[in-house]
C-alpha positions in Angstrom: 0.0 0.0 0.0 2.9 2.5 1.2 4.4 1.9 -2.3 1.2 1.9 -4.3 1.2 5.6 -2.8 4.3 6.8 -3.7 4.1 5.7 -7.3 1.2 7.6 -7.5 2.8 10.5 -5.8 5.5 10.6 -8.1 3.1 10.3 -11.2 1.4 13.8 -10.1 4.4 15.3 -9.5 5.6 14.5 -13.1 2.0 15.5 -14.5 2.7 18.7 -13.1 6.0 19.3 -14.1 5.4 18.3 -17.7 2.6 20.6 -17.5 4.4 23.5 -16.6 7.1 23.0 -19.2 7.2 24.8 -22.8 4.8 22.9 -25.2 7.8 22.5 -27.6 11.3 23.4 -27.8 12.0 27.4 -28.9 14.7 26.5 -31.3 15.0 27.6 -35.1 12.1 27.7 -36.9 11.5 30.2 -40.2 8.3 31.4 -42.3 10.2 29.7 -45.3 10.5 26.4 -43.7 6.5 26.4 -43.2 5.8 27.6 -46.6 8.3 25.3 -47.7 6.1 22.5 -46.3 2.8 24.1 -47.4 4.4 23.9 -50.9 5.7 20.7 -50.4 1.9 19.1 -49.3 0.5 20.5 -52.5 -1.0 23.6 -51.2 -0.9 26.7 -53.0 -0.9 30.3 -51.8 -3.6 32.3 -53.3 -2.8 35.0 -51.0 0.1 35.9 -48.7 0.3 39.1 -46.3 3.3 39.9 -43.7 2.7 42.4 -40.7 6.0 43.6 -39.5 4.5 44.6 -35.9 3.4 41.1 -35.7 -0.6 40.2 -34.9 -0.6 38.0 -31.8 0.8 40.0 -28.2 4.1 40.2 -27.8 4.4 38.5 -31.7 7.4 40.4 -33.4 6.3 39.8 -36.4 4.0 37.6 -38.3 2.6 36.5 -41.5 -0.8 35.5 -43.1 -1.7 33.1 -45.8 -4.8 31.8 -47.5 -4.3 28.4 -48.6 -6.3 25.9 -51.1 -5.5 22.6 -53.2 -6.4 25.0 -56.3 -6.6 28.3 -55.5 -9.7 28.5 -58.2 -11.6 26.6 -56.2 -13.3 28.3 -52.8 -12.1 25.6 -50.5 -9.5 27.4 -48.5 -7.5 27.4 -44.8 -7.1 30.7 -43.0 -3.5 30.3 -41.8 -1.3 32.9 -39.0 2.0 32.0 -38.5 3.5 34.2 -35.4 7.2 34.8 -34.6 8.0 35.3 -31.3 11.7 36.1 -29.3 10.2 34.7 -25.6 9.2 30.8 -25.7 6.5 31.9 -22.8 4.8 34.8 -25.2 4.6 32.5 -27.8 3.1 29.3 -25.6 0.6 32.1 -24.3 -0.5 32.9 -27.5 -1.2 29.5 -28.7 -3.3 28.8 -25.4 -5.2 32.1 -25.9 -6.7 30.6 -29.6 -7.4 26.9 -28.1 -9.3 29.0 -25.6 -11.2 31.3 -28.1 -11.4 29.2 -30.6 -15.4 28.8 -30.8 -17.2 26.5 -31.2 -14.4 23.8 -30.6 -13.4 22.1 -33.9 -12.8 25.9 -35.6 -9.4 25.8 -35.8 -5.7 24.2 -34.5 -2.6 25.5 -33.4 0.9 24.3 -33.5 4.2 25.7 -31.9 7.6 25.4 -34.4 10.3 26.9 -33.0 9.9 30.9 -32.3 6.6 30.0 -34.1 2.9 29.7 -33.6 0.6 28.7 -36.6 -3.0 29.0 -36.3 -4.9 27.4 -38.8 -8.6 28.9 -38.8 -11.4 25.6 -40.1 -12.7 22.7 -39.6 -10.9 19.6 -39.3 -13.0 17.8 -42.1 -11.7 19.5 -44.5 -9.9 18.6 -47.2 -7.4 21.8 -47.4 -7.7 21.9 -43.6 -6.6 18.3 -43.4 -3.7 18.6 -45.9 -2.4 21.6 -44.0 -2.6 19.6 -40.5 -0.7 16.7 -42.1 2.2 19.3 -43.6 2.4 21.1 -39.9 2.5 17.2 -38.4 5.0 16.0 -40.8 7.4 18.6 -40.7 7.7 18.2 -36.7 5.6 21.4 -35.9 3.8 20.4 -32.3 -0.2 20.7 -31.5 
């Protein structure tokens, strides 16, 4: 019983510290190695928009992009990428949209190095789905 109790003691205490941990590592991470893996899934960029000033807080600079499979069709992802210079400011920000996001299913984020990428949709989505698997395959975290 004593050591039934301590195993679970020590499985809290790692919940907690894992929880209170980065959500991935704040390495190197660049806007062309995310559009490279847009590109790369098929996706093309039927419009593209960079904000110096950055959109999210404390976001130092940032980037915009409509995506589709063919951007003559009207199926298309809403997509933010946000650079940031402080791992915490850029973890913030990514818990901020899973809080917002409404109703739940409207959107994912991912954290990739100094980055966070919002992508704005519903998971049942073709373009939504190809976008997801580009972020997951290039080691970008959710």
């Amino acid at each position: 019983m004593r050591h039934r109790a301590g195993v679970v003691a020590l499985l809290a205490v790692t919940a907690l510290a894992s929880a209170c941990g980065s959500r991935d590592s704040f390495g190197d991470g660049s806007f062309g190695e995310i559009e490279d893996a847009f590109e790369q899934a098929g996706l093309e960029t039927c419009s593209h928009h960079e904000e110096a000033d950055g959109i999210a807080n404390q976001a130092t600079s940032s980037r915009t992009y409509e995506l589709a499979l063919d951007c003559d069709d009207e199926d298309r992802a809403q997509v933010t990428v946000d650079e940031f210079d402080d791992v915490d400011d850029r973890d913030a920000a990514v818990q901020g949209f899973e809080v917002q996001v409404r109703p739940p299913g409207s959107g994912a984020a991912w954290t990739f190095g100094k980055t966070s990428i919002f992508v704005f949709g519903t998971a049942d989505d073709d373009v939504f789905d190809t976008v997801a698997t580009a972020l997951d395959d290039m080691g970008a975290e959710r």
